[in-house]
C-alpha positions as CSV (number, residue, x, y, z in Angstrom):
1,X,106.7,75.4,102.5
2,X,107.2,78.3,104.2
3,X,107.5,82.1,101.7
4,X,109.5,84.6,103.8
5,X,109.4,88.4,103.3
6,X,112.1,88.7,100.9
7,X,109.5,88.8,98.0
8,X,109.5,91.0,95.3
9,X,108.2,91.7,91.6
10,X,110.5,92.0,88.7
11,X,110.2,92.6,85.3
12,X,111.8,90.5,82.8
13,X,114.4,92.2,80.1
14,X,112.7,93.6,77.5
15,X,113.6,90.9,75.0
16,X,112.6,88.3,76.9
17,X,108.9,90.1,76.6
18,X,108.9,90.4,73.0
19,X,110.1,86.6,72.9
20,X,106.9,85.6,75.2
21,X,104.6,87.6,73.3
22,X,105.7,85.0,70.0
23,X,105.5,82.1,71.7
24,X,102.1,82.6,73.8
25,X,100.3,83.6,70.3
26,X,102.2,82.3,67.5
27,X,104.6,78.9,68.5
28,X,100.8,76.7,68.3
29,X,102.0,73.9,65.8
30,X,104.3,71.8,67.7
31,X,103.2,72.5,71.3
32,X,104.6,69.1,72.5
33,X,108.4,71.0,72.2
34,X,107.9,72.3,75.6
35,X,108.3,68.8,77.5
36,X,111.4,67.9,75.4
37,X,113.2,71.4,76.4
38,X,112.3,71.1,80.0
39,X,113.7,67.8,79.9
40,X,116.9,68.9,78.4
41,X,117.6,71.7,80.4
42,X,116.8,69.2,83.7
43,X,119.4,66.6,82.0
44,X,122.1,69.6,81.6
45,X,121.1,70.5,85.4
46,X,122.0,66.8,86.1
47,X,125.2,66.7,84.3
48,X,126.6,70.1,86.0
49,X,125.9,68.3,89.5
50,X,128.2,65.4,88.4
51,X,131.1,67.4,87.2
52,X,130.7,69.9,90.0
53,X,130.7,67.1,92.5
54,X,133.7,65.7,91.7
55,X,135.9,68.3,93.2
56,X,133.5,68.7,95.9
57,X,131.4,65.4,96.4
58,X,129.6,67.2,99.4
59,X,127.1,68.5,96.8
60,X,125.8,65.2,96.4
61,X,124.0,65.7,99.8
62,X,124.1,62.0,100.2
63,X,121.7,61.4,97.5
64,X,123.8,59.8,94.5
65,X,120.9,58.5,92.3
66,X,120.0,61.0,90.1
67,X,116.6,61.1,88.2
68,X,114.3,63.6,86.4
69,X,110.3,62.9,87.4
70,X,107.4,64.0,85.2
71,X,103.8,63.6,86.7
72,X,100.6,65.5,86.1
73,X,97.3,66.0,88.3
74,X,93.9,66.3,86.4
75,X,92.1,68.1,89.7
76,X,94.9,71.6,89.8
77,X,95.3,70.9,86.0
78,X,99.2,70.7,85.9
79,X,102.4,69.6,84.5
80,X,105.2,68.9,87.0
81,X,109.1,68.3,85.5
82,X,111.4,67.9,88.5
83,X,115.1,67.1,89.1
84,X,117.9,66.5,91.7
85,X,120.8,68.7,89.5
86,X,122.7,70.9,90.5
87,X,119.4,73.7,91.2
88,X,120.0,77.6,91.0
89,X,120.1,80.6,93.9
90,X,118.4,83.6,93.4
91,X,121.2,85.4,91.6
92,X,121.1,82.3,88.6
93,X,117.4,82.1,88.9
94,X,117.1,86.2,87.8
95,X,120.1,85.3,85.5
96,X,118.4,82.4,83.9
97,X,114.8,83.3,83.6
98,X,114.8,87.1,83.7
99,X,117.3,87.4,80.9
100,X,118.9,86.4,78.1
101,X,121.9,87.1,76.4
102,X,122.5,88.7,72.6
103,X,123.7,85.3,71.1
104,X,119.2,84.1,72.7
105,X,117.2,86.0,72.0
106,X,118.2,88.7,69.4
107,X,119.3,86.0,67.2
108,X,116.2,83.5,67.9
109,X,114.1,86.1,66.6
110,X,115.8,87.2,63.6
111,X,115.6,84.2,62.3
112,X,111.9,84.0,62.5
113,X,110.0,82.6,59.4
114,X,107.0,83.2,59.6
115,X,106.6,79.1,59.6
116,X,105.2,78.2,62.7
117,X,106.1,74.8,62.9
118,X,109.7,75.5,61.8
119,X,109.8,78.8,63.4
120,X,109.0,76.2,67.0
121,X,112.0,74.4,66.5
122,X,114.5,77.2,66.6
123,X,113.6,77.8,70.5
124,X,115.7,75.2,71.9
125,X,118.6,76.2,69.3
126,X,118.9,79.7,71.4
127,X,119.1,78.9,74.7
128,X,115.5,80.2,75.2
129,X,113.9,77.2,76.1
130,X,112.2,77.1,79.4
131,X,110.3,80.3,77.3
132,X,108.5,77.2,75.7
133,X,106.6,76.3,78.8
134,X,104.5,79.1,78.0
135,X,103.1,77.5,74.6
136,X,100.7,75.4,77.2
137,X,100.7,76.9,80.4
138,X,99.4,80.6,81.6
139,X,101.6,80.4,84.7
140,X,104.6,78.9,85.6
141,X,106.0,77.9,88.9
142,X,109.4,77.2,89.7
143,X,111.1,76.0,92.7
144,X,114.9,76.0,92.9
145,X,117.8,75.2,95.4
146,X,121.6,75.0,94.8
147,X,123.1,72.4,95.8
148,X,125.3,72.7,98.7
149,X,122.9,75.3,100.2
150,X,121.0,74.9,102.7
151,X,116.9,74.0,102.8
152,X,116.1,77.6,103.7
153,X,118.3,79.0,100.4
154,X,115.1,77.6,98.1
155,X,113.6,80.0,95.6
156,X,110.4,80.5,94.1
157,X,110.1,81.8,91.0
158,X,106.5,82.3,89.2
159,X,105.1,84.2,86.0
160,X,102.0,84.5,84.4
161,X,104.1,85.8,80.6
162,X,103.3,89.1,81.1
163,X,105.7,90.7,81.3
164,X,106.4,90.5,85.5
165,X,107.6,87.5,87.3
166,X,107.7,87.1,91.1
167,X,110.6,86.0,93.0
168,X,110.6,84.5,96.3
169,X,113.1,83.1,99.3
170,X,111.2,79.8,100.3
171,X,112.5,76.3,102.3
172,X,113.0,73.2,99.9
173,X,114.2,70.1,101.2
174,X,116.0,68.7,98.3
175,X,118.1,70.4,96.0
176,X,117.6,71.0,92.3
177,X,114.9,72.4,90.3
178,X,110.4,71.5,90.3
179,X,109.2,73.5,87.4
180,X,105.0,73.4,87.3
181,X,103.1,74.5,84.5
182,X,99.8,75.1,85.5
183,X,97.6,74.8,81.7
184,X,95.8,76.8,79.9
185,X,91.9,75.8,79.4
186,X,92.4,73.6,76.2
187,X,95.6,71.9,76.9
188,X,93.6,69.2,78.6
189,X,95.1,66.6,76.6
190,X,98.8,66.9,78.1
191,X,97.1,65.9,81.2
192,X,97.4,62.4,80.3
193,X,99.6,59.5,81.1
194,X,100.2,58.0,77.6
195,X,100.5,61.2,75.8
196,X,103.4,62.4,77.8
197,X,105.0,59.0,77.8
198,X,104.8,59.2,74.0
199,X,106.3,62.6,73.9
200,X,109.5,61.0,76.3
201,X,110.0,58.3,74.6
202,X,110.1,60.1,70.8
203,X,112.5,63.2,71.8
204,X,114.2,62.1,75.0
205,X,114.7,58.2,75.2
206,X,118.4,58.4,74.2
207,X,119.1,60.4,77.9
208,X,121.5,58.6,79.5
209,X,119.2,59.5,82.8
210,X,116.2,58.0,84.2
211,X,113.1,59.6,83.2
212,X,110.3,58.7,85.9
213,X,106.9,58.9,86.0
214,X,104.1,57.6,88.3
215,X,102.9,53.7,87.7
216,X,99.7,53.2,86.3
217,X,97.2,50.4,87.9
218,X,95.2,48.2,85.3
219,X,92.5,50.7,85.9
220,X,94.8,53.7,84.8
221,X,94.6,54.7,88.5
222,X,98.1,56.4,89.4
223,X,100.8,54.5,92.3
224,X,103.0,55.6,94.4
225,X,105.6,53.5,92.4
226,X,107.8,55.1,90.1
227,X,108.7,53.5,87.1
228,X,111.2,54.5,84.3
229,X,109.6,55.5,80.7
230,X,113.1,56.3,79.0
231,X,115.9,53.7,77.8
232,X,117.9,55.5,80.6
233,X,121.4,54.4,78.5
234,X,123.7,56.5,77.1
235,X,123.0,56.1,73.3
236,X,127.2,56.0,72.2
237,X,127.5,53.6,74.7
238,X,124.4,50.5,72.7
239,X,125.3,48.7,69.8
240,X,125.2,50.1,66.3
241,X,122.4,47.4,65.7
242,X,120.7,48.2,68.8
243,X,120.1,52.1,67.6
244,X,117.7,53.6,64.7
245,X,118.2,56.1,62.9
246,X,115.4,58.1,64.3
247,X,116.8,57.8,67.7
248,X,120.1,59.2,66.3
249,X,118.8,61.7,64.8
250,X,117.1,62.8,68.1
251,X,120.0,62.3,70.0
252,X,121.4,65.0,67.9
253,X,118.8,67.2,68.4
254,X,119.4,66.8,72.0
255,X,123.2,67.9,72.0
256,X,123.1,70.3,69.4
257,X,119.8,72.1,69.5
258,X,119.2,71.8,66.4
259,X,115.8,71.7,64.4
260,X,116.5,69.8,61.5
261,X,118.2,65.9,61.3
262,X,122.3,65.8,60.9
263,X,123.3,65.1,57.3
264,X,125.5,61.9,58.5
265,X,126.7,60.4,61.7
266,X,129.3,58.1,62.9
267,X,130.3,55.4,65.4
268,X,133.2,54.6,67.2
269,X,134.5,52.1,70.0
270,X,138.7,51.5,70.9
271,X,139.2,49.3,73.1
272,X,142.6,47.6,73.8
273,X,145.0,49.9,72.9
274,X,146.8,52.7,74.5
275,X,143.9,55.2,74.4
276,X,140.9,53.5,74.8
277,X,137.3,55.9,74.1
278,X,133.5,55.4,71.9
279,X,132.7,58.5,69.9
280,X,129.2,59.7,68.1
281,X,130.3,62.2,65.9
282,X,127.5,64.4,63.3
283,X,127.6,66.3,60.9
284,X,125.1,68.7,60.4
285,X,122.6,69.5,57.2
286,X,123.2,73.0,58.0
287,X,125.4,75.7,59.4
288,X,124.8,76.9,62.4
289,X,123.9,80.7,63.0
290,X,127.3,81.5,64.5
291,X,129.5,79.4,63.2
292,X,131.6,82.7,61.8
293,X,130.9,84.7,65.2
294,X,134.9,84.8,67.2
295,X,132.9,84.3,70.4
296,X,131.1,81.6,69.5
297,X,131.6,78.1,71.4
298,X,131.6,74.7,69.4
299,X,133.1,71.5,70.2
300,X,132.1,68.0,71.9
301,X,130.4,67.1,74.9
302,X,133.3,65.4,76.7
303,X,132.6,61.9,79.5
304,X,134.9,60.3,81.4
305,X,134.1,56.9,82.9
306,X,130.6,57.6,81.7
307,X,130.8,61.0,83.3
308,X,130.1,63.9,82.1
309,X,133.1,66.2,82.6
310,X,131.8,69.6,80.4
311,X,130.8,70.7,76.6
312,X,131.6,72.5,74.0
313,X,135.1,71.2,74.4
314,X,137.2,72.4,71.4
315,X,140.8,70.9,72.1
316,X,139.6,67.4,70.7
317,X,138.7,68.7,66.8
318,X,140.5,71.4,65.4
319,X,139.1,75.0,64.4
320,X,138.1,74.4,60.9
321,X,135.8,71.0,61.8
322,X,133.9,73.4,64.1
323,X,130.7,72.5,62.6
324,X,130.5,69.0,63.7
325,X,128.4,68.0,67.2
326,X,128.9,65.2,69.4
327,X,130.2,63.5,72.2
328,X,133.4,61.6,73.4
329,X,133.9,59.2,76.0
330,X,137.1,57.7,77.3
331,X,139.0,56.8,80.5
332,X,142.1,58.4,78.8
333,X,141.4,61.2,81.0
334,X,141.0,61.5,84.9
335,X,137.7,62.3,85.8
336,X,138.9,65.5,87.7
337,X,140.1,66.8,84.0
338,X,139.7,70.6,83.9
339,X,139.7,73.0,80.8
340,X,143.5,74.5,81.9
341,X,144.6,70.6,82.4
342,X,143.4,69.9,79.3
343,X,145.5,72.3,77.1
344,X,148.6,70.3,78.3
345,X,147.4,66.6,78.7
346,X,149.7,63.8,76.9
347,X,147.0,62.0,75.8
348,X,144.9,65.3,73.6
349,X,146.8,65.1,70.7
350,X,146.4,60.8,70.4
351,X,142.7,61.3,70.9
352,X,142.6,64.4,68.8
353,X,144.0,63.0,65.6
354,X,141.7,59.9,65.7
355,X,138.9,61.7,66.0
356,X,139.8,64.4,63.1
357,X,140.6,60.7,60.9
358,X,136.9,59.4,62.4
359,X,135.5,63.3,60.6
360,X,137.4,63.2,57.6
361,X,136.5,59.7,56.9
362,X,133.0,60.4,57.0
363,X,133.4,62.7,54.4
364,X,135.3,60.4,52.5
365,X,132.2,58.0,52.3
366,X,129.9,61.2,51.4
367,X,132.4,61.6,48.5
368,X,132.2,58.3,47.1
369,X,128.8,56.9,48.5
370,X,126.6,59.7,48.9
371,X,127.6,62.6,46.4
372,X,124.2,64.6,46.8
373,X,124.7,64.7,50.3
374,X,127.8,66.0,50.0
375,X,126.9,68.4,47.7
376,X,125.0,69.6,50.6
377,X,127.7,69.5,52.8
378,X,129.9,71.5,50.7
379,X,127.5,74.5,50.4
380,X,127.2,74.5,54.3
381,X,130.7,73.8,55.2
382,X,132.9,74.3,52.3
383,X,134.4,77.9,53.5
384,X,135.5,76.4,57.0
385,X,137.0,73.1,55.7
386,X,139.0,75.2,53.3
387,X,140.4,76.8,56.7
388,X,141.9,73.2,56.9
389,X,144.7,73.9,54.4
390,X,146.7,76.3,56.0
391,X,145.9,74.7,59.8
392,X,146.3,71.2,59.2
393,X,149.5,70.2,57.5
394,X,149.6,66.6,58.2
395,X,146.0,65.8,56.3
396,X,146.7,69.1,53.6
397,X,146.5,66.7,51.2
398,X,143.6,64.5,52.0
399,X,141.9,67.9,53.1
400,X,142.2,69.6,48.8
401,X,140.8,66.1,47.8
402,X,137.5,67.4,49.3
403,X,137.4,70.7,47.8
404,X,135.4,71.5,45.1
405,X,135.3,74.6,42.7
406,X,133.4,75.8,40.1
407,X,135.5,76.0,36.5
408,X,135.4,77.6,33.0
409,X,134.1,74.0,32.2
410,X,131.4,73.9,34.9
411,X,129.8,77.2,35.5
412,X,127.0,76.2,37.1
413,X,127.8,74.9,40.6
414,X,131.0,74.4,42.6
415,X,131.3,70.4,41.5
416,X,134.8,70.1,40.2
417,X,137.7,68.4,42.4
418,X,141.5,68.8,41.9
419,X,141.4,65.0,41.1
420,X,138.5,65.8,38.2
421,X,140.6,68.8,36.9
422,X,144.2,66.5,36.6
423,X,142.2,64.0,35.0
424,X,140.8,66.9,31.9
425,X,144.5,68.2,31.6
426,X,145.7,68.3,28.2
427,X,148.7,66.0,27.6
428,X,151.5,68.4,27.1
429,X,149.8,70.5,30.2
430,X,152.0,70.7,33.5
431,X,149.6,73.0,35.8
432,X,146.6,73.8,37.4
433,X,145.5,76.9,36.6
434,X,143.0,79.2,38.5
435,X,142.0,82.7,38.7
436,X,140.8,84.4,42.0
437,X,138.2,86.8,41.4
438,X,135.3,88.9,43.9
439,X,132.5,87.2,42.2
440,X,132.0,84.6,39.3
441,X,130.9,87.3,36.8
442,X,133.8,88.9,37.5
443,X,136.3,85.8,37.0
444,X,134.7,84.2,34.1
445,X,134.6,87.5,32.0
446,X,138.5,88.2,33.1
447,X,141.1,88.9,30.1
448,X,143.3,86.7,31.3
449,X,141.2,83.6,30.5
450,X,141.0,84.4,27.1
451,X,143.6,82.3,26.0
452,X,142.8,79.4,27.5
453,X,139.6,79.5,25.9
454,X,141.1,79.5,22.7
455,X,143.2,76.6,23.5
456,X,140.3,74.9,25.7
457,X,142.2,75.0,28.6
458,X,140.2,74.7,32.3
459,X,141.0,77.3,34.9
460,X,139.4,77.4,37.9
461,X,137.5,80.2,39.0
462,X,138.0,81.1,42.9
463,X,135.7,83.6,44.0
464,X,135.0,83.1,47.6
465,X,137.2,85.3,50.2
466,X,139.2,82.8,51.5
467,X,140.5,81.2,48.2
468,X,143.4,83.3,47.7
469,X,144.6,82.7,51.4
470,X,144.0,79.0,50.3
471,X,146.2,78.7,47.5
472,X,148.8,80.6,49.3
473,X,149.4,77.5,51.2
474,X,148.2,74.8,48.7
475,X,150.9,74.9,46.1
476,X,150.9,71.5,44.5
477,X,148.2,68.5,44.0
478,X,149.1,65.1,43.4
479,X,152.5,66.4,41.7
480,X,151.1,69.2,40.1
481,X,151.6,72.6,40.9
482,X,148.7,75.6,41.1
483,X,149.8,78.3,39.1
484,X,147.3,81.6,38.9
485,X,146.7,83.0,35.4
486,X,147.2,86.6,36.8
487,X,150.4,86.0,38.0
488,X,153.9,85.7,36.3
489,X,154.5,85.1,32.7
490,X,153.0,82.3,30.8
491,X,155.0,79.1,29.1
492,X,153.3,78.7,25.7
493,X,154.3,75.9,24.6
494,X,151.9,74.7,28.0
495,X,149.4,75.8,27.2
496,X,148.7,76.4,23.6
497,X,148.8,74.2,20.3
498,X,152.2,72.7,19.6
499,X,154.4,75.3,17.9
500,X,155.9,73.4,14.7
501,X,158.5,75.6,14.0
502,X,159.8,77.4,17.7
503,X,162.9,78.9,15.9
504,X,160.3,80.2,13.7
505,X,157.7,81.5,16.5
506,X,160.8,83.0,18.3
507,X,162.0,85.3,15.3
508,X,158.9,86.6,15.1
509,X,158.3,87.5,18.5
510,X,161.8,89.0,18.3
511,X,161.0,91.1,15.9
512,X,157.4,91.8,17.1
513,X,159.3,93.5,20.4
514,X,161.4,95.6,18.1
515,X,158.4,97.2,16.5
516,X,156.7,97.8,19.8
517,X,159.8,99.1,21.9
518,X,159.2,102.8,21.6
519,X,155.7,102.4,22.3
520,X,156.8,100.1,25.4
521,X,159.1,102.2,26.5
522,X,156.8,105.5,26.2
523,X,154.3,104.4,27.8
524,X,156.6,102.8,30.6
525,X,157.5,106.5,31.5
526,X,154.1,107.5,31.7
527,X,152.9,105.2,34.3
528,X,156.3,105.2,35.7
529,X,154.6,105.5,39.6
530,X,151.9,102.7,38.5
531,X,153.3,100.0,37.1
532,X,156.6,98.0,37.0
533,X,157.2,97.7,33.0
534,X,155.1,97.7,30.0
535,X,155.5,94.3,27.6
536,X,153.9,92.6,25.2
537,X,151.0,89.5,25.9
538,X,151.3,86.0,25.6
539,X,147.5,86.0,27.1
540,X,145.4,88.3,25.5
541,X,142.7,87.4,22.1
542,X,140.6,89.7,22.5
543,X,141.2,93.0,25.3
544,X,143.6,95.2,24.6
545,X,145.6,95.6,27.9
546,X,145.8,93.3,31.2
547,X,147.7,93.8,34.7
548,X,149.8,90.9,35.1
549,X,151.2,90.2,39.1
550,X,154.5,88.8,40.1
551,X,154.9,85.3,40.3
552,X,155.4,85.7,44.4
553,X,153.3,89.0,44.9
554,X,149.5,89.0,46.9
555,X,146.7,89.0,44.7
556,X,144.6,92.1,43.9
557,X,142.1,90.1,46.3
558,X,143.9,89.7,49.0
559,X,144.9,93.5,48.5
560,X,141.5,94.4,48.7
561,X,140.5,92.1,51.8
562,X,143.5,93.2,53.9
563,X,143.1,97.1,53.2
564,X,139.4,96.1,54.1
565,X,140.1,95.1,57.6
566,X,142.4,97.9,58.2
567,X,146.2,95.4,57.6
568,X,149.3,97.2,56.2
569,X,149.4,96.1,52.3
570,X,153.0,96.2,51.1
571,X,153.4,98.5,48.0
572,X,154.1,96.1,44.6
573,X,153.6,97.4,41.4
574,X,151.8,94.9,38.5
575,X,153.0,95.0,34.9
576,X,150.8,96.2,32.1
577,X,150.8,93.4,29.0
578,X,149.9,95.0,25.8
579,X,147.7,92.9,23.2
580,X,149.5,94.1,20.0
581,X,146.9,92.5,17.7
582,X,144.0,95.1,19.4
583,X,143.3,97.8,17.1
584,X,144.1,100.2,20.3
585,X,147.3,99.0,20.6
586,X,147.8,99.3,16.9
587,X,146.1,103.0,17.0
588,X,148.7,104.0,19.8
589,X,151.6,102.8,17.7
590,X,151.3,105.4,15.3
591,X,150.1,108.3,18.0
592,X,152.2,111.2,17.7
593,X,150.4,113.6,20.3
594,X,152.0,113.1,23.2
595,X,148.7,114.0,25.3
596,X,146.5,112.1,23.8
597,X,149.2,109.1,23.8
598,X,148.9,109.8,27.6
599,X,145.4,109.9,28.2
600,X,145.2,106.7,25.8
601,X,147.7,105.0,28.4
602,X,146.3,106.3,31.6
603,X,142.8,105.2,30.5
604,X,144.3,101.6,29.1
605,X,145.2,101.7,32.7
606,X,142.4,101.9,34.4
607,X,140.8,100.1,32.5
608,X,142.9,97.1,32.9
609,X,142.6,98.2,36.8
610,X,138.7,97.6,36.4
611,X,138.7,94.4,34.9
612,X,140.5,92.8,37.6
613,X,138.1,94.6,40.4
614,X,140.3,97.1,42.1
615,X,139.5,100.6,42.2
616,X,140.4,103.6,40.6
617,X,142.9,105.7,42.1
618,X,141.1,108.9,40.5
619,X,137.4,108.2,39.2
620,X,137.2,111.8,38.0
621,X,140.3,112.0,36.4
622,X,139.0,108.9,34.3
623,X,135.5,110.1,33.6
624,X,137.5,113.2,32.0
625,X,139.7,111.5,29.9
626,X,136.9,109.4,28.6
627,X,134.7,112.0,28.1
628,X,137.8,114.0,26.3
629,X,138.3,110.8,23.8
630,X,134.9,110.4,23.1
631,X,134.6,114.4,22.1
632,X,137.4,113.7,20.0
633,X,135.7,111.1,17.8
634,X,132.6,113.1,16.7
């Protein structure tokens, strides 16, 4: 090996210094992680070579098989992971292991726990995991060449942690990438045959690549002979009977970078018909950190003949299944597939909807088999599957079987289905009603439920930001329609106890609206810019006034979301429902100052505006007239 002058020091970014400084004095309880990320990042170094290599089979450099080889030496004290991939030139070298970007490290460490065992996990999660080499070793050497370049485009790289790494041109025969961790004084115990054949064989046995180390004599003296420690098959590709759980579960650690096991999994081989593929699809226990970032990637690991062609592949799930991790196989697709091929290829959408009927399958046997899981599921994923309903019209329906709300029934957790609600429906009953709301609080204390509760009606309370958008586009449920208890005028003889006499109940509401109409139509003048009419309540026990939306018109929440993000809100006006049995109301009828009759119906107003969580046009013009009432009462 021969260094030539082009040798200089560098300092690393200054994240990547603060990120050292955890992991050489706090990562200690799981030190083993290190050989399982060098491993994976050497497996991902293998897999660019083979797609890279199939537009230009040159980088091959006549040397097709392609391993990964782990030895040790007791006398220099060192740790040797080394790979014939696809290797890295200066420029990726500084790029890779000088700095990282925003979505590594900044987000790596704010999730820190404190937990040191749990807090080791999240390193591979990041993208900061060759940073994990430094958990046993005081120095790290790398050697690197791209392939395709010749034996005098070798780097060497080498850092102590400190805060400085060195960066050298050197000559390397063979491409790829020889990373050396040279140990710190009590690692002694990684310098042993067994122990790192162990650590292999429990995170890395599922690689689909040989894993080699040295052959052992009887007397534990080490060959020249290489040997394979790993399965070295391609997990989706065994058996179902052939696979544990525990090696599924590392598998999906593997692809996912994840620290904690998948919630569920599931297996898939097509063979004979017209698009012929195996699957391993996951579902995680948890979301990820960015599922809800716009430049965040997701999506499967995609192989072709056993190939792999490139990751995070979203054209084969669609947008809101996101969350789930894994890979796909098939010779549906020619092995010199690209990303701008893909986004026109015949045989997408085939492969596409089976694998979206493979997820939501799964989730059909959480439902019925494993409702604690899903429960789980739900909190982590609910908000994206719900994304489902306005993306996905051909499974809509299948898609609002799996949602579940919380309900004026069940307060405590978000556990009720559609199918639960239809089933509780009174018999004379015709909808589903809901109510959307900013917070539970504010949706179970509405004056619009009240009543329901008198009549013991369910509603469901929709509180989470996407609900309204939701509904928009689910309208009906197993031939019943949604209807929103804020919106429109309501049929009694729904929803309360059957009327004996109607002609009877009609003459007196007849004659209820004659009493009111002056005070209807007075206060109609007043708020004449604010709301649309002024009418009696079919809804209200116990408040005085509510603001009641048209049947067809957005939601106050949806108001408030779009005027949030900065969207043009077309102007509606709500209509003010008086509750004529309220001793307000009553008050008012009789009100002959035409002042105080104002500020009565300006502050009925707001009020009504308050109770369904919009703000007030004019807080200080309310405080006034409030304060003015109450100075009137002493």
């Amino acid at each position: 090996m021969t260094i030539e002058a082009h040798q200089e020091k560098l300092s690393f970014q200054a994240e990547v210094k603060q990120l050292l400084d955890i992991v050489i004095h706090s990562l200690y309880s799981n030190k083993e992680i290190f050989l399982r990320e060098l491993i994976s990042n050497a497996s991902d170094a293998i897999d660019k070579l083979r797609f890279e290599a199939l537009s230009d089979p040159a980088l091959n450099e006549n040397q097709s098989t392609l391993t990964i080889h782990v030895s040790f030496d007791t006398e220099t004290r060192t740790i040797t992971i080394a790979d014939n991939g696809i290797g890295m030139n200066r420029d990726e070298i500084m790029s890779n292991l000088g700095t990282i970007a925003k979505s590594g490290t900044r987000d790596f460490l704010s999730r820190l726990t404190g937990d040191q065992k749990s807090d080791s996990h999240l390193i591979g999660q990041f993208g900061v995991g060759f940073y994990s080499a430094f958990i046993v070793a005081d120095k790290v050497t790398v050697k690197s060449r791209r392939a395709g370049l010749g034996k005098e485009h070798g780097v060497l790289w080498e850092s102590s942690g400190d805060g400085e790494y060195m960066l050298a041109n050197i000559e390397k025969e063979s491409r790829g990438t020889e990373i050396t961790l040279h140990l710190k004084q009590d690692e002694d115990d990684f310098l042993n045959d067994w122990r790192l054949r162990s650590i292999i064989t429990k995170y890395s046995d599922h690689l689909g690549i040989p894993i080699m180390m040295p052959k052992l004599t009887e007397e534990g003296k080490r060959t020249e002979e290489w040997v394979t420690v790993n399965r070295a098959t391609a997990l989706w590709m065994l058996p179902k009977n052939q696979v544990t759980d525990d090696e599924y579960k590392a598998f999906y650690k593997h692809i996912s970078h994840d620290f904690e096991d998948p919630l569920i999994w599931t297996q898939h081989k097509i063979e004979g018909g017209s698009v012929e593929y195996m699957c391993l699809l996951y579902i995680p226990s948890h979301a990820p950190f960015d599922m809800f970032q716009r430049d965040a990637h997701h999506g499967l690991k995609l192989y072709v003949q056993r190939v792999f062609i490139m990751d995070q592949l979203e054209q084969f799930l669609p947008n809101y299944l996101r969350f789930v991790r894994g890979v796909l196989d098939t010779t549906a697709l020619p092995l010199n597939i690209s990303r701008e091929i893909l986004q026109d290829h015949p045989m997408i959408p085939k492969l596409r909807a089976a694998l979206v009927r493979h997820v939501l399958d799964l989730l059909d046997r959480l439902v019925k088999d494993e409702p604690e899981k899903y429960k789980i599921f739900w909190h982590a994923f609910g908000n994206v599957l719900k994304e489902g309903l306005a993306e996905d019209f051909t499974n809509r329906d299948r898609l609002a079987s799996f949602l579940r709300f919380t309900s004026t029934t069940s307060l405590d957790e978000q556990s009720v289905s559609l199918k639960t609600y239809i089933e509780r429906m009174k018999p004379t009953q015709k909808k589903i009603y809901y109510i959307t709301a900013d917070n539970l609080n504010a949706a179970k204390s509405s004056p619009h439920l009240e009543v329901f509760r008198k009549n013991n009606i369910e509603v469901l309370l929709l509180t989470d930001r996407i609900d309204e958008w939701v509904v928009g586009h689910l309208t009906e449920f197993e031939g019943k329609s949604l209807q929103s208890i804020i919106k429109g005028d309501l049929s009694l003889d729904e929803i309360e106890s059957p009327i004996l006499d109607k002609q009877e109940e009609e003459k007196k509401e007849k004659a209820q609206q004659e009493v009111f109409e002056p005070l209807l139509k007075k206060m109609q003048s007043i708020l004449t810019k604010e709301v649309q009419t002024v009418r009696l309540s079919h809804r209200l026990i116990e408040s005085p006034v509510c603001l009641v939306r048209d049947q067809m018109s957005m939601g106050p929440q949806m108001e408030r979301l779009m005027k949030a993000a900065g969207q043009a809100v077309p102007e509606t006006k709500p209509t003010l429902e008086l509750n004529i049995d309220h001793k307000i109301v009553q008050q008012l009828q009789h009100e002959k100052d035409e002042k105080k009759l104002a500020d009565w119906t300006h502050l009925l107003y707001e009020q009504a505006l308050l109770a369904e969580g919009s703000a007030l046009p004019d807080p200080a013009a309310f405080v006034q007239r409030l304060n003015q009432l109450w100075m009137l009462s002493f």
